[in-house]
N, C-alpha and C positions, 0 to 999 in steps of 0.2 A: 524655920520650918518652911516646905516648899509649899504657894499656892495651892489653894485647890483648884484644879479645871473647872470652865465652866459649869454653872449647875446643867442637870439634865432634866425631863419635865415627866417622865413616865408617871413617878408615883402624885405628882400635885395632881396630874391630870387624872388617877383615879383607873391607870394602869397597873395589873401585874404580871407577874409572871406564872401561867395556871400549873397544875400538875398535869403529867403526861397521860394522866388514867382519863382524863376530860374529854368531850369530844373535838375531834380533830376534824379538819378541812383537808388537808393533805399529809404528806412528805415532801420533802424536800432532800433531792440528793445530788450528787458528782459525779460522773461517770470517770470512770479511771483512765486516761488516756494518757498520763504521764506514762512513758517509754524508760522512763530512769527506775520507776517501781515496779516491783514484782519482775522485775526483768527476764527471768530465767522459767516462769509460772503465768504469764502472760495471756494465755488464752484458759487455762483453767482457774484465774480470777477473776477473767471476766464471765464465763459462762456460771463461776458462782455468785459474781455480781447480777448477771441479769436475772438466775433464779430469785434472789432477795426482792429484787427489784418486784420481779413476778409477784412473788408470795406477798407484798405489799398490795400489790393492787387488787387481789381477790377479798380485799377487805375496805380499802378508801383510793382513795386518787394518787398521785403518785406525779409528781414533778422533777425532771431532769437535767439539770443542766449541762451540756454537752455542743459541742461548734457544730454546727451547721454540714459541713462536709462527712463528720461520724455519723449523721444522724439515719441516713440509710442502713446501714451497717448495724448500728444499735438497736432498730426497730426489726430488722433479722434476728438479733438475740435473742430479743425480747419475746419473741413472737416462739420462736423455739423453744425458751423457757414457759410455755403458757401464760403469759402474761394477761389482764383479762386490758387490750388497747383502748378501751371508751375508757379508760381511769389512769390513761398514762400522758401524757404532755411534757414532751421536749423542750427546753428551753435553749435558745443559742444564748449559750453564757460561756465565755472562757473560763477554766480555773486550771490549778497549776499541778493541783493534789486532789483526789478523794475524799478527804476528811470534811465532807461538809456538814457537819455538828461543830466543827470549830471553825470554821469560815462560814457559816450559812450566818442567815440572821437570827437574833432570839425572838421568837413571836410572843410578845404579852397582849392580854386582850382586857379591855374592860366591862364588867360583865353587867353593871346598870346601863350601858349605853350601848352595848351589843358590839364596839366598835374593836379597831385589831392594831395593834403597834408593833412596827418590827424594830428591837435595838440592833443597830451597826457599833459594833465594838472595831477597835483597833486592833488587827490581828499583825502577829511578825510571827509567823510557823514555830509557836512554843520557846519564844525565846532565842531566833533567828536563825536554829538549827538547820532547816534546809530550804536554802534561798532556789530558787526567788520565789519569791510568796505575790507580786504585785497582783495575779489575775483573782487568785484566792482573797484577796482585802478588798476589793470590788465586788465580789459576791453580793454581797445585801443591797447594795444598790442597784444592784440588774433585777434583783430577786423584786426587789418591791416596787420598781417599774413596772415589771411585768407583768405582776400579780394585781398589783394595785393594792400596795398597802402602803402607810402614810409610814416613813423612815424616821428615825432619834436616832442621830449619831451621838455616841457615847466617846468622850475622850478621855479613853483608859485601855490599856489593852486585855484585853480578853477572848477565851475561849469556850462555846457552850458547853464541850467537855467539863469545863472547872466548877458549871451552876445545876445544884438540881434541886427543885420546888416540893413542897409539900401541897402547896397551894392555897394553904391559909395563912400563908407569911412569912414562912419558914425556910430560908436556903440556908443550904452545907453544902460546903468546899474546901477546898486544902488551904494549910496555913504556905505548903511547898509549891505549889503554881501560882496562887494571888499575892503572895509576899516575897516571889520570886525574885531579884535584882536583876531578870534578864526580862523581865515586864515591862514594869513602873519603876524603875528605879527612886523616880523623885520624889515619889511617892509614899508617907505612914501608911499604917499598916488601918490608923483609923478614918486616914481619906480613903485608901482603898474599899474600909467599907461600907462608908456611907455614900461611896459612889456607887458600889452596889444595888445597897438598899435604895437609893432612891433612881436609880436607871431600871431597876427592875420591880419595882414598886413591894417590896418586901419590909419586915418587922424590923427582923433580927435574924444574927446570922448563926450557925453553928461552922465551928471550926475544926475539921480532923486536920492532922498534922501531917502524912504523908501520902504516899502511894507505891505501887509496888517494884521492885527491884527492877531496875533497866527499862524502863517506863520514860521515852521520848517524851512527852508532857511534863515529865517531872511529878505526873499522880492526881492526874486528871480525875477527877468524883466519880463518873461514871465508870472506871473498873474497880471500884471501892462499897460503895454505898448506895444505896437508892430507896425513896420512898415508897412503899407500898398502899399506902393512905397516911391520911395528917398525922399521925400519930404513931407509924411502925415503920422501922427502918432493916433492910433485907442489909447485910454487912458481912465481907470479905472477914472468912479464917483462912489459917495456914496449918499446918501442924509444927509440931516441936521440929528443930533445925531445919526447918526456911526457912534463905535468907530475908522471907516476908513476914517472918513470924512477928517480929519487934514492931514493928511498924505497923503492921494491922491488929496488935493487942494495944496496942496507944490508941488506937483508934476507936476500936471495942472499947476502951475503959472512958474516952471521950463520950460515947455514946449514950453509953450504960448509965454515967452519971449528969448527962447534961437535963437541965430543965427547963419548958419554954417561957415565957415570959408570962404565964398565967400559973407556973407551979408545976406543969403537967412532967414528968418521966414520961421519954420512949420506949414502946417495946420494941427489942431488936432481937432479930432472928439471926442466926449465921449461917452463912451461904460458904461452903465450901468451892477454894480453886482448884480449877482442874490440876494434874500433875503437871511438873514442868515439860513448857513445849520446848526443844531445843531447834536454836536455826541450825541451816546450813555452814559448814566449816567459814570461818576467815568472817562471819555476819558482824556487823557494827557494836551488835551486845550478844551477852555471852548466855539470855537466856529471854523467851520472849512473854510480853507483859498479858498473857492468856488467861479472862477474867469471865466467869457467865453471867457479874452484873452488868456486862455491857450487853445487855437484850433490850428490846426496841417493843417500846406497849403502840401499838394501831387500834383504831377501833374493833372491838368484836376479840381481838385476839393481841398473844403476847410472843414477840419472833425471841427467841432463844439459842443462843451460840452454840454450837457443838466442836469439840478437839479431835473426833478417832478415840477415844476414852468413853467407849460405850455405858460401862458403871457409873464415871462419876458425870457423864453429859445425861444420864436418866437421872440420878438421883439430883443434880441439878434442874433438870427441869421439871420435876416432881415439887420440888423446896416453892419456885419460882411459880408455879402452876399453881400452887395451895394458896398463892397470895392474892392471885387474881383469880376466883373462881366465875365461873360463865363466860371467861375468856377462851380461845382455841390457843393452844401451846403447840407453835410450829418451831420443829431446833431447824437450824442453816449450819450445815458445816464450813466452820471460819478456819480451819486448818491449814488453809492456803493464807486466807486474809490476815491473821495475825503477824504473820512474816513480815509485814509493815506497822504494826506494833498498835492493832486496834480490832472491830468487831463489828457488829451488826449496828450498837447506837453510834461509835462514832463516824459510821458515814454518812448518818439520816440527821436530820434536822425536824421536827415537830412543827408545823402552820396550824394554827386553830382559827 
């Protein structure tokens, strides 16, 4: 059996991992600057990026990471898109990609001692899919320079995409991203998760088995499943013949009969996916991984993805909207942004 990596200190020290519905300090994001994505969509991803970016900060602070030379140029976006500036701050940070929920850091906080942990995982772009990844695996260390949070590198690779908290102890994630052989290879399945559990100072773990059809992560949590509060889980259907049907009723029946370590059942609601989005001719997958649980909870309010599917992008954020009541329910059309195979959480990263 292979060693385990060194221990990690998050949970002795009486860190976890909060839920996203908690109050928040910021966001944390990427500005898109790679010229290899969206290539052909370019300027109408980014003026959908700076609206986000916007709609983020008429609710909390808003952190950028972006080089020093874009930063003119971005604070025109920004400033176009209404963005509200006293809640925005630039960071010169290089990264390679936009996806900073999986290159960002994971912020755990300790909530007797008021204080803030960022874990640095070992990122390789999902399984070394699209290199080079070096600027994006440096993220959390610039992040917590800058900011000034006390850093726990973690030696295991991971993605924030693959973690989402209940926040009384409770994380679910795929058995097909964390048990991946393009991860950890060296890795059981029971070191990876008690490196988990105690990097991110959590109980016990629930485990869904996939994610959805031609999905770059391999089924990343966040277009699957997500906690509503400790105890309800919002969870991807499909209908009869999608190819996501099989795979998100394994999920469903995972769900529906797990129990947490005190007895309790979940209650889980279903969240219907949009219809299939299709890329452009000759795209790298043959259909793209377009999910409304990938919506981003900010203080005050809950940002919401939308397709061009005006019936199922309402009844979506009606579903979503009923779970967080006294929330503002803003949709962002990610019609462009899924073309790169994610959504409104996977660019954001959560700082408490």
């Amino acid at each position: 059996m292979p060693e385990m990596p060194e221990p990690v200190s998050a949970a002795e020290r009486g860190f976890t991992m909060p839920a996203e519905w908690e109050e928040q300090r910021a966001i944390l994001l990427s500005w898109p600057l790679n010229p290899a994505t969206w290539e052909d969509r370019r300027a109408e991803v980014e003026a959908t990026y700076a609206g986000f970016a916007a709609a983020v900060s008429h609710f909390e602070d808003v952190k950028i990471n972006c080089v020093r030379a874009e930063q003119p140029r971005i604070l025109k976006l920004l400033s176009e898109a209404g963005a509200d500036a006293a809640r925005v701050e630039l960071l010169d940070v290089p990264s390679n990609d936009a996806w900073c929920r999986d290159h960002g850091p994971v912020c755990l906080v300790n909530r007797a001692a008021g204080t803030r942990l960022l874990d640095h995982f070992r990122y390789n772009a999902w399984g070394g899919k699209f290199p080079p990844w070096d600027l994006d695996a440096a993220v959390p260390e610039h992040a917590a320079a800058l900011l000034g949070y006390e850093r726990n590198a973690v030696p295991m690779v991971c993605e924030g995409g693959a973690l989402e908290s209940n926040g009384a102890g409770l994380l679910m994630t795929t058995e097909s991203v964390m048990l991946n052989p393009n991860r950890n290879p060296s890795m059981s399945r029971a070191q990876i998760g008690d490196t988990l559990m105690r990097s991110l100072g959590m109980d016990e773990i629930l485990w869904l088995k996939g994610g959805l059809f031609c999905d770059d992560t391999d089924g990343h949590i966040d277009t699957l499943a997500r906690f509503v509060n400790s105890n309800t889980v919002l969870a991807c259907v499909a209908p009869e013949g999608s190819k996501n049907t099989p795979m998100l009723n394994e999920n469903l029946r995972r769900l529906r009969e797990y129990r947490t370590r005190l007895g309790r059942p979940l209650d889980v609601i279903p969240l219907p996916l949009p219809d299939p989005v299709a890329p452009p001719d000759g795209w790298r997958e043959e259909t793209l991984p377009a999910s409304y649980a990938n919506y981003l909870l900010v203080n005050g309010a809950v940002l919401v993805p939308s397709y061009r599917q005006p019936r199922n992008d309402a009844r979506a954020a009606a579903i979503i909207g009923e779970c967080f009541p006294g929330r503002e329910v803003v949709q962002i059309d990610c019609a462009d942004i899924i073309l790169e195979g994610g959504a409104l959480h996977c660019l954001s990263q959560n700082l408490f």
